[in-house]
C-alpha positions as a printed Julia matrix, in Angstrom:
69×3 Matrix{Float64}:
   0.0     0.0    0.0
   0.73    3.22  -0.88
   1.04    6.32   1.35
   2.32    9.62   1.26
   5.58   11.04   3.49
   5.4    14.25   5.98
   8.76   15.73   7.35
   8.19   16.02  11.31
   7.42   19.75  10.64
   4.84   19.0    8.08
   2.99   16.62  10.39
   3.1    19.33  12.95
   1.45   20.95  10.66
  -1.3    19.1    9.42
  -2.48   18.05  13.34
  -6.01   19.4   14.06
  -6.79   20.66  10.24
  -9.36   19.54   8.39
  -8.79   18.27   4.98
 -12.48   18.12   4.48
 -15.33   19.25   6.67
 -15.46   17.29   9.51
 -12.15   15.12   8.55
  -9.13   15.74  10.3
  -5.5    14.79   9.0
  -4.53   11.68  10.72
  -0.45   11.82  10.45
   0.76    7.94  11.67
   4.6     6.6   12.06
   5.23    3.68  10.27
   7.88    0.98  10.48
  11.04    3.21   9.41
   9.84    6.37  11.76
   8.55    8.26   8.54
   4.81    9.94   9.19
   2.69    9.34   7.14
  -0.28   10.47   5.45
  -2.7     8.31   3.74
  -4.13    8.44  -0.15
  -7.31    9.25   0.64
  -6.52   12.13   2.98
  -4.63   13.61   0.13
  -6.58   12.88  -2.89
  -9.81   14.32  -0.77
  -7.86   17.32   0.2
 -10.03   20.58  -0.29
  -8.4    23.05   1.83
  -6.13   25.48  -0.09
  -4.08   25.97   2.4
  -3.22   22.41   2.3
  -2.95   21.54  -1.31
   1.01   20.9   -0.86
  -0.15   17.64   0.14
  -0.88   16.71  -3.28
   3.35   17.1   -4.01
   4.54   14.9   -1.08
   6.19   11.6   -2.15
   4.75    8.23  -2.11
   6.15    5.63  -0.15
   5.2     2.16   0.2
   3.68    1.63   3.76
   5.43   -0.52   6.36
   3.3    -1.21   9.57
   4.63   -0.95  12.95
   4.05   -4.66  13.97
   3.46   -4.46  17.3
   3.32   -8.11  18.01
   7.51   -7.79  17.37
   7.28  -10.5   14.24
């Protein structure tokens, strides 16, 4: 799966804006430390204060796997 990379000061950022009404930017961590932003929170992006989103990179995802396998 596809998702798209935030520096730490992006993701600081994004935290408590909507990207929608009523849908907040949901920056995660993923295996390698990288936040993350999903496809759909970009793609539905609306605010134009936000449209950088749409030029971050993709990155393939990596889950943290939290049962250490």
């Amino acid at each position: 799966m596809k998702v798209y990379l935030l520096t730490e000061k992006q993701k600081n950022e994004l935290l408590g804006i909507e990207y929608i009404p009523d849908n907040y930017y949901n920056p995660i961590q993923d295996y390698y430390s990288n936040w993350i932003i999903s496809i759909e929170e970009v793609e539905q992006t609306t605010n134009e204060n936000y449209l950088w989103v749409k030029d971050l990179p993709l990155i393939e995802y990596k889950p943290i796997d939290v049962n250490g396998k």
